[in-house]
C-alpha positions in Angstrom: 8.4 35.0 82.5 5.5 35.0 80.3 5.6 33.4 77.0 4.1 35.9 73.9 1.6 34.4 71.3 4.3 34.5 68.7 6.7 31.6 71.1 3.4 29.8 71.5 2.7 29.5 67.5 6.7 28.3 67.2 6.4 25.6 69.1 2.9 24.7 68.2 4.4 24.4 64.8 7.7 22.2 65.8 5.6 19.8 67.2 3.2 19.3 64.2 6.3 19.2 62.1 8.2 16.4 64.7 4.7 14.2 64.3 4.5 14.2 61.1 8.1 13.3 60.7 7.8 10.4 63.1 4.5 9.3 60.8 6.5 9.3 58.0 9.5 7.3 59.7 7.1 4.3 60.8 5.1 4.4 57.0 9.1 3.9 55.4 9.9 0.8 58.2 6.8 -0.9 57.1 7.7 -4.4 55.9 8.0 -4.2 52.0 5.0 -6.1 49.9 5.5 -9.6 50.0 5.6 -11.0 46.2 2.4 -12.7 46.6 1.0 -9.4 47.1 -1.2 -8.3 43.9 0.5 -5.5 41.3 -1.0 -2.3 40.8 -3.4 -3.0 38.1 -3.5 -0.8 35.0 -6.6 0.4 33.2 -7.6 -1.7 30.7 -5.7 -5.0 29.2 -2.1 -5.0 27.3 -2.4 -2.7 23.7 -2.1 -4.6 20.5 -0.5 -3.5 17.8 -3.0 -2.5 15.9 -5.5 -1.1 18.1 -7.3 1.9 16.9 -6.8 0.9 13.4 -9.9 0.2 11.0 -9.7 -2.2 8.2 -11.3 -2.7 4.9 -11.6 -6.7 4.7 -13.1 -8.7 2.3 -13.5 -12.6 1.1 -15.5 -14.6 -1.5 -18.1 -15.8 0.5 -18.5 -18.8 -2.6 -15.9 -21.4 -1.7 -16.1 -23.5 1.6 -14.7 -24.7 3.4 -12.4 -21.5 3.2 -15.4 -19.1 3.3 -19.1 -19.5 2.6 -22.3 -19.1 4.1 -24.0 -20.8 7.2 -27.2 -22.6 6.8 -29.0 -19.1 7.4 -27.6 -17.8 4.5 -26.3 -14.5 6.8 -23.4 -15.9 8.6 -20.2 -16.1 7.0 -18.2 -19.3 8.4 -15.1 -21.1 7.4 -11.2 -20.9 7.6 -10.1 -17.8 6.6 -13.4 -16.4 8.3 -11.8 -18.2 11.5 -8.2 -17.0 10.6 -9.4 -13.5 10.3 -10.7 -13.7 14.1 -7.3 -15.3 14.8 -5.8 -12.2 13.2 -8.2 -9.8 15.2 -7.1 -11.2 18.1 -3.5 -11.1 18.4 -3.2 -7.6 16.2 -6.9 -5.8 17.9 -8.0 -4.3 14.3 -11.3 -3.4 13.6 -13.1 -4.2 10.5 -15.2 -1.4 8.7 -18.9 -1.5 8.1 -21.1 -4.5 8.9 -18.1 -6.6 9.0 -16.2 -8.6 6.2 -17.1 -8.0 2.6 -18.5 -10.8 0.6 -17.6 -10.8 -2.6 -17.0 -12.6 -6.4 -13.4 -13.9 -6.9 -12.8 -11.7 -9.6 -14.3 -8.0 -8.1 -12.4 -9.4 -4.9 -9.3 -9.3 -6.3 -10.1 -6.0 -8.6 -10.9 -4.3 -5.2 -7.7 -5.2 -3.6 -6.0 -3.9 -6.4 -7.3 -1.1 -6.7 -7.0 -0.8 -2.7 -10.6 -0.3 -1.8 -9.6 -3.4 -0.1 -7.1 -3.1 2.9 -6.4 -7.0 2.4 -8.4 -10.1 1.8 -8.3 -13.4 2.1 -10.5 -16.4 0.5 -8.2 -19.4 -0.6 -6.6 -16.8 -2.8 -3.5 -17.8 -4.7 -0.6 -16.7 -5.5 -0.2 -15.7 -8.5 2.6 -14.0 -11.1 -0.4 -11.9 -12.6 -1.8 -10.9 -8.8 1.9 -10.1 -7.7 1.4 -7.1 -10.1 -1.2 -5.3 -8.5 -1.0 -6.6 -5.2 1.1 -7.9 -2.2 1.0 -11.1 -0.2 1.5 -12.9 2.8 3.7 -16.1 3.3 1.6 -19.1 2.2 -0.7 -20.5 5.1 -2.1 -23.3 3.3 -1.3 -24.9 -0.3 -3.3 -26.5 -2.5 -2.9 -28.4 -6.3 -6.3 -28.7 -8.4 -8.4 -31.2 -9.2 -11.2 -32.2 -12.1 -14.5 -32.9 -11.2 -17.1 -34.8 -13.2 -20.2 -36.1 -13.6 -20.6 -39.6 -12.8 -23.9 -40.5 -14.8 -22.5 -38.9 -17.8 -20.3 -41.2 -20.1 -17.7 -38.2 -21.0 -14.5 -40.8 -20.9 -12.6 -37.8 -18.7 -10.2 -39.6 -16.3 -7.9 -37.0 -15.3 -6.3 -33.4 -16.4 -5.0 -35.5 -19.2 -8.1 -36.7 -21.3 -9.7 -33.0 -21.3 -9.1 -32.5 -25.3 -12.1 -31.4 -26.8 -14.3 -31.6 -23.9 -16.0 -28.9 -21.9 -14.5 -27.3 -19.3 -16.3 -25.1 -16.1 -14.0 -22.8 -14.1 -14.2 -19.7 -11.8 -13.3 -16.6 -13.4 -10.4 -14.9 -11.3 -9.0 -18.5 -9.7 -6.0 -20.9 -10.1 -8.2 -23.1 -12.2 -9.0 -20.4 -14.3 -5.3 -19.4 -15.0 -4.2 -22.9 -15.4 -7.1 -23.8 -18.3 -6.4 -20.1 -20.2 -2.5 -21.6 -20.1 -2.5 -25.4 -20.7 -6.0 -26.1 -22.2 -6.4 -24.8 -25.1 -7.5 -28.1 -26.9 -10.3 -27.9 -24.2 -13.9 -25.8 -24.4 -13.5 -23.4 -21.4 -16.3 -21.6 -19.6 -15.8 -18.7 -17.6 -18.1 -19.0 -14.2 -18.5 -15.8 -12.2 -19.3 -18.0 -8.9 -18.0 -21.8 -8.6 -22.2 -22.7 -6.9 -22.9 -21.9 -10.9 -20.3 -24.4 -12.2 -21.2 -26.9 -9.9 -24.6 -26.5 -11.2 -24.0 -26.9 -14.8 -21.9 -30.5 -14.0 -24.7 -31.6 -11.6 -27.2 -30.8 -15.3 -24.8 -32.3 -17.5 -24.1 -28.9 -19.2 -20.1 -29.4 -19.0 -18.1 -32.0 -19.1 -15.8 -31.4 -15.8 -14.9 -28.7 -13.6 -11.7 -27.9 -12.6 -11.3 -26.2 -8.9 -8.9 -26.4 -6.1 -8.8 -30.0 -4.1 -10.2 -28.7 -0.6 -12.9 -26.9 -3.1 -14.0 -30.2 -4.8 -13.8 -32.4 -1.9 -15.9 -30.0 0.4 -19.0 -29.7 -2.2 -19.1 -33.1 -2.6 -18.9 -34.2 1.5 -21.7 -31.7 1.7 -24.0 -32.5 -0.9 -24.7 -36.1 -0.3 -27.2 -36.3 -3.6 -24.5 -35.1 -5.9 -23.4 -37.0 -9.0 -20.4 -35.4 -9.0 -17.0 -37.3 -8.4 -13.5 -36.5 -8.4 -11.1 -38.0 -11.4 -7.6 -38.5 -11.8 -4.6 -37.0 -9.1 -4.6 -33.7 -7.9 -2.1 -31.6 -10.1 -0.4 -28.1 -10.3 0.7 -29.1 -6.8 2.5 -26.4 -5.3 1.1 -23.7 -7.8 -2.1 -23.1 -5.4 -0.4 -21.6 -2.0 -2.9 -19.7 -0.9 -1.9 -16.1 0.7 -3.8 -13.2 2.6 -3.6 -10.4 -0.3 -3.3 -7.1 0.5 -3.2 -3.3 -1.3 0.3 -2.1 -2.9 2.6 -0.7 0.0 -0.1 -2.0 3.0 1.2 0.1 5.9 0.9 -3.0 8.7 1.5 -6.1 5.9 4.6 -6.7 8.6 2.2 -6.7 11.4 0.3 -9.4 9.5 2.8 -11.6 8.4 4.5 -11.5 11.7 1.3 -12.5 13.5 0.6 -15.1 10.4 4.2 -16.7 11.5 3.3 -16.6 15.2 -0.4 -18.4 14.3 1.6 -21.1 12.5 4.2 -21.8 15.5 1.6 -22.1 18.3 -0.2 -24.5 16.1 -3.4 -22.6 15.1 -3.6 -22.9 11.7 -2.5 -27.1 12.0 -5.8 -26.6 14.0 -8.1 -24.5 11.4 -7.0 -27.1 8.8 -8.3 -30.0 10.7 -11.5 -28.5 11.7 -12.0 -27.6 8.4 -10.4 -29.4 5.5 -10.7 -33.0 7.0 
């Protein structure tokens, strides 16, 4: 009996069907990857939280060793320059423009408040009056002040205490400044818009002292080895100089920031920035 087309094309197409069956049999029987075996890679590396997000960021620029200027006069170097990177990298940020904005302390913190600053940071502390227009971070480094003088001049000044009647340089916008408007009124007190300007007038004999944070004095004069000016007297309004990353009213990832600030100070990173820096 002779077998039509149409038988021919049924069994053509059981057999295709049986191989492919028997293909797909031996593929499942195949021995499972072993663990050593490399996992499917994804595209790209893990998200952050904050990837995709653009921040306004700015700093002072004017007080090393927190932030300041390399010798080139372009670079700005530092701790809190190297804490913002620290920051970049576990939270993947961006920062708008040509980078971090360099800035006097007082339009720094008028910017923030105003929120044409995201957040900021430049040993900036905490303070009753900033807590007003602005939010912080948990403290990642404290500070007290101290009183700088001249040591060719014959001013008498030995510490905060003997600063009756003489003249007194401080940054406008800063912990010094707040602490001479409130407790030295017996004192001459001159407003500075930059702390390289107050330095100046002691190293001319135009004031009498200067009063800025300890890391502050102790920086200018480690690197200006021709300066005349000397540190006087024990550091005071300890624990009144924690300094904070600021940021705008209601910052929509201040969590983000002050979880990754709490991480940065368990692994040990900003033990580390304070050596490099502050020693």
């Amino acid at each position: 009996m002779k077998k039509s087309r149409k038988t021919t094309k049924i069994l053509s197409l059981v057999l295709a069907l049986a191989l492919a069956l028997v293909t797909l049999t031996a593929c499942a029987e195949k021995a499972p990857a072993s663990s050593s075996d490399p996992a499917p890679s994804s595209a790209g590396s893990a998200a952050k939280p904050l990837d995709g997000v653009t921040l306004n960021i700015g700093t002072s620029g004017l007080f090393g060793p927190f932030s300041y200027y390399a010798d080139d006069g372009k670079t700005l170097i530092g701790y809190d320059i190297d804490l913002f990177a620290a920051l970049q990298e576990k939270l993947g940020f961006s920062i708008s423009g040509d980078g971090i904005q360099a800035m006097t302390y007082s339009a720094l913190t008028t910017s923030v408040g105003q929120g044409k600053l995201d957040l900021a940071a430049a040993a900036l502390c905490v303070t009753d009056e900033r807590k007003e227009v602005m939010d912080f971070s948990d403290t990642y480094c404290d500070s007290g002040l101290t009183v700088m003088i001249n040591k060719t001049a014959t001013s008498g000044i030995t510490g905060v205490d003997s600063l009756a009647g003489k003249k007194v340089a401080v940054e406008k916008g800063t912990a010094s400044h707040a602490y001479a408007d409130k407790y030295l009124q017996d004192a001459i007190v001159e407003v500075h818009d930059a702390i390289t300007t107050a330095y100046a007038a002691l190293e001319q004999n135009k004031v009498d002292a200067v009063i800025q944070d300890g890391p502050g004095c102790a920086f200018y004069i480690k690197t200006n080895p021709n300066t005349n000016a000397e540190i006087v007297g024990e550091e005071f309004n300890q624990g009144q100089s924690p300094y904070a990353v600021a940021f705008k009213k209601n910052f929509e990832y201040a969590d983000q920031f002050k979880t990754a600030l709490a991480e940065l100070l368990a692994d040990g990173t900003l033990d580390e920035l304070y050596d490099k820096w502050c020693k």
